[in-house]
matplotlib code that plots the C-alpha trace (Angstrom):
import matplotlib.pyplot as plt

x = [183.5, 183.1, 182.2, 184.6, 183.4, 186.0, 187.4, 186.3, 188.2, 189.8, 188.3, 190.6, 192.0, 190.4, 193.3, 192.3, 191.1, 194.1, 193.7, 194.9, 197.3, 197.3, 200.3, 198.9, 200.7, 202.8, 203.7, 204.1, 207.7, 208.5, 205.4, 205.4, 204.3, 200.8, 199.8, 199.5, 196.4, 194.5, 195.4, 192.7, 191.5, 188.8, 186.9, 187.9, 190.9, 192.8, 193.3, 189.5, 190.6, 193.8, 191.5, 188.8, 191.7, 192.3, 188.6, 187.7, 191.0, 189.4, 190.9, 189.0, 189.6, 190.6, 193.0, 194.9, 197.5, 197.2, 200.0, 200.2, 197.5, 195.5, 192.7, 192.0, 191.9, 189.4, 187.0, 187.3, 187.5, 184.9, 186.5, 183.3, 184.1, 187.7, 189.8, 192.4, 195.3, 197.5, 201.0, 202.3, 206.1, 205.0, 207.7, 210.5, 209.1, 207.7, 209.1, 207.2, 204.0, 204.3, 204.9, 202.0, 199.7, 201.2, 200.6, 197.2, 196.1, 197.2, 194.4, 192.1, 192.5, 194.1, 196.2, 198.1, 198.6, 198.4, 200.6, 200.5, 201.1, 198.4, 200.4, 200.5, 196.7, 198.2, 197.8, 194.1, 192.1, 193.2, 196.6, 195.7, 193.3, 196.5, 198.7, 196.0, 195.6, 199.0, 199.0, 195.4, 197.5, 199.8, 202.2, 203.1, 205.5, 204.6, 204.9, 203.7, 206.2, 206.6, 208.8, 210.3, 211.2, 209.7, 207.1, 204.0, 201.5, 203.1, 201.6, 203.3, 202.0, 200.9, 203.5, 206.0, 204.7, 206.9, 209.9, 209.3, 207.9, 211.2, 213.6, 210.8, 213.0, 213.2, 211.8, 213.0, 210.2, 210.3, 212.9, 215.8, 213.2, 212.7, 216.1, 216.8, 214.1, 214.6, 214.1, 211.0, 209.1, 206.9, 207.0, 203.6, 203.9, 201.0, 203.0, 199.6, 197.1, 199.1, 201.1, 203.6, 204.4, 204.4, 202.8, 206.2, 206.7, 204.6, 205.6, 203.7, 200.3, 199.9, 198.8, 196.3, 194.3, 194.2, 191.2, 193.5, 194.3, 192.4, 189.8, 190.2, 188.2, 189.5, 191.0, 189.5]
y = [140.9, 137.7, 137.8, 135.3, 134.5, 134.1, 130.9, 129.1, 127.4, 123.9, 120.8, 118.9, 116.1, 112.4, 109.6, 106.6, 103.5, 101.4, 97.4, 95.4, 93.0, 90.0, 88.0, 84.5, 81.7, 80.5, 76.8, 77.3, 75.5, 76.5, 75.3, 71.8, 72.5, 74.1, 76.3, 79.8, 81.2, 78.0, 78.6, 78.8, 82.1, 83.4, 79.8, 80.8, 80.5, 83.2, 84.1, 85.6, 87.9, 89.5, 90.0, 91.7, 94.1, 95.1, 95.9, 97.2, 99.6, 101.1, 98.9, 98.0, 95.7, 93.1, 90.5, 87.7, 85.6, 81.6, 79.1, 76.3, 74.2, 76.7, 74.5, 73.6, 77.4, 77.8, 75.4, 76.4, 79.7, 82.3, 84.7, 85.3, 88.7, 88.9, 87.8, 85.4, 84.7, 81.5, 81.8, 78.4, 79.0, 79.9, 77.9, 80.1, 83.3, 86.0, 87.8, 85.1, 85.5, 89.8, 89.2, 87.6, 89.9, 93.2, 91.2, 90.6, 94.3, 95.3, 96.7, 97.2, 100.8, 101.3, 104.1, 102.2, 98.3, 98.7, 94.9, 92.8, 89.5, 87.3, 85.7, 89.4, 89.2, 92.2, 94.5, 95.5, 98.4, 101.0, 100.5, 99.9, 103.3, 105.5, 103.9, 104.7, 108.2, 109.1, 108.2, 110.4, 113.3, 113.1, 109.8, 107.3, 105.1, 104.3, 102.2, 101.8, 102.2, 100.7, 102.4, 103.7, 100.7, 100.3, 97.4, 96.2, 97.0, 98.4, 100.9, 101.2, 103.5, 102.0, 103.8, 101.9, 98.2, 97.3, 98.3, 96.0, 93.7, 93.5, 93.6, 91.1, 88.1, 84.9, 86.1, 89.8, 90.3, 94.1, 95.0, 96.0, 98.3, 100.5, 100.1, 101.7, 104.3, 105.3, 109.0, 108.7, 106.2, 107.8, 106.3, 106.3, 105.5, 102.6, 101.2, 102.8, 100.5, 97.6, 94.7, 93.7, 90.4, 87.4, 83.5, 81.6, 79.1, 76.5, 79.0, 81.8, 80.2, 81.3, 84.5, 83.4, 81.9, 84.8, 86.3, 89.8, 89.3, 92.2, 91.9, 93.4, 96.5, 97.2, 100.4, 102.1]
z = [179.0, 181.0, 184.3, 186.7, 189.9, 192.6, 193.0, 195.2, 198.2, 197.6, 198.9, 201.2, 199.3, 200.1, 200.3, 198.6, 201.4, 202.9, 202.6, 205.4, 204.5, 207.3, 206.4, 208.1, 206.4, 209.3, 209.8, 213.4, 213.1, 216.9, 217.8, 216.7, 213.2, 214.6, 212.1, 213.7, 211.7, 213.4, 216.8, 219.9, 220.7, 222.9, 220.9, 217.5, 215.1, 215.8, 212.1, 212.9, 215.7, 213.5, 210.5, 212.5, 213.9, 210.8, 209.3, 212.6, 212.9, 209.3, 206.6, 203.7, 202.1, 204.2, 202.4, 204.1, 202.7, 203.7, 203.3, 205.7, 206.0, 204.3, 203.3, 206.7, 207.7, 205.0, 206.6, 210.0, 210.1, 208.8, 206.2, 204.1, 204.7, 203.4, 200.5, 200.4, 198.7, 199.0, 198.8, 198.2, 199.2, 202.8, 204.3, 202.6, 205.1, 205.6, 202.9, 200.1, 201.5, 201.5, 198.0, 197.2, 199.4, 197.7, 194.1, 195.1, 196.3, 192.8, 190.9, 194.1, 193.9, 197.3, 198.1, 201.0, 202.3, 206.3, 206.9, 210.5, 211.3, 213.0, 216.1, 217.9, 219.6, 221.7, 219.2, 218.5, 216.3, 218.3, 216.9, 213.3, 213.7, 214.8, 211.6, 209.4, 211.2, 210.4, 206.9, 206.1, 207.5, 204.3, 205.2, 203.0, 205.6, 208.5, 211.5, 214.8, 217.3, 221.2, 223.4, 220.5, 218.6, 215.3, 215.3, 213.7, 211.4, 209.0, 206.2, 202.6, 200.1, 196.6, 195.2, 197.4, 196.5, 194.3, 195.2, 198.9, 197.0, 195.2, 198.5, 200.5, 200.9, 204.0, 207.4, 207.3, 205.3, 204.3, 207.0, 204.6, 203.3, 206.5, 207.5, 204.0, 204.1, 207.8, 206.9, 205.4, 208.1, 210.1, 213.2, 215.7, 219.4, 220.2, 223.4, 225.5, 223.7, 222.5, 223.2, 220.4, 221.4, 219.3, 219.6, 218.8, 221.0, 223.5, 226.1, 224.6, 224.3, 227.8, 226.0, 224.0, 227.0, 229.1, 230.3, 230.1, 226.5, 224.7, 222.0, 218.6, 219.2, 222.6, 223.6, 220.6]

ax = plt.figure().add_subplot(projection="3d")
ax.plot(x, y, z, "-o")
ax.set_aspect("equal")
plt.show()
């Protein structure tokens, strides 16, 4: 008769790496047609500091969508160290350009997209780590949340891509898609580390030349 050995204990499971999604295609309407992605800050374009956020909040890989002016961005700032997609109907929204970020992390092997926009400097890695924190314990939607109130970045599960992909419309971007999956989002408070406001108007660039605005790895 065979001898069996007991079995031995499970390994924990190992979730599959989450790619950032920066969604940076902006034409900067409000703002006198400036693109957003090529926007001053700290010296560099700011599509630099949001893309940093990301890898250094634990995403990998790092993949940014470009639409206005996205030559331009190509030559000025240095993205050697991401990919990029273009999405050449930027100026129909938001929603457009998620479509072509999701379309582009298809086949990478990721188990989640963690999604943020790159005119909210507030929000740095510590943010993006908790997101991604959430989703290793066993979440597949989730959100960061301020006060609360749901906010940016955003994670979808790879099993959820298509079906945002397919409700990803104008500036709401995937917003009918939480709203419909409410019960399911996982919601993680950030408001201690972050700032969720957004670069929209000449009033607002205030934000990006303060000496208080934090850096990408700060608070980590």
């Amino acid at each position: 008769m065979a001898h069996t050995s007991p079995s031995a204990p499970a390994a924990p499971s190992v979730r599959r790496p989450v790619a950032g999604l920066l969604l940076a295609a902006g034409g900067g309407r409000r703002l006198g047609g400036r693109p957003k992605a090529l926007l001053d800050f700290r010296g560099r374009p700011l599509v630099e500091n949001a893309a940093r956020v990301l890898r250094e909040g634990g995403c990998g890989p790092v993949h940014i969508v470009l639409g206005a002016a996205a030559e331009a961005v190509r030559e000025r700032a240095d993205l050697a160290a991401y990919e990029t997609a273009e999405n050449p109907d930027w100026a129909q929204g938001m929603g457009s350009s998620l479509r072509v970020g999701l379309a582009a992390l298809a086949g990478s092997g990721a188990g989640a997209a963690l999604v943020s926009l790159v005119d909210q400097p507030g929000i740095g890695a510590a943010a993006v780590a908790r997101v991604i924190a959430a989703y290793e314990s066993g979440a597949g939607l989730v959100a960061a949340a301020y006060g609360g109130k749901r906010g940016h970045p955003v994670l979808f599960g790879a099993d959820r891509w298509t079906a945002v992909a397919a409700v990803a419309t104008g500036d709401r971007g995937a917003r009918a898609y939480l709203k419909e999956h409410a019960a399911a989002l996982t919601l993680v408070e950030c408001a201690d580390v972050a700032e969720p406001y957004d670069i929209d108007t000449p009033g607002d660039l205030c934000r990006l030349a303060s000496p208080d605005a934090p850096r990408a790895d700060e608070g980590r």
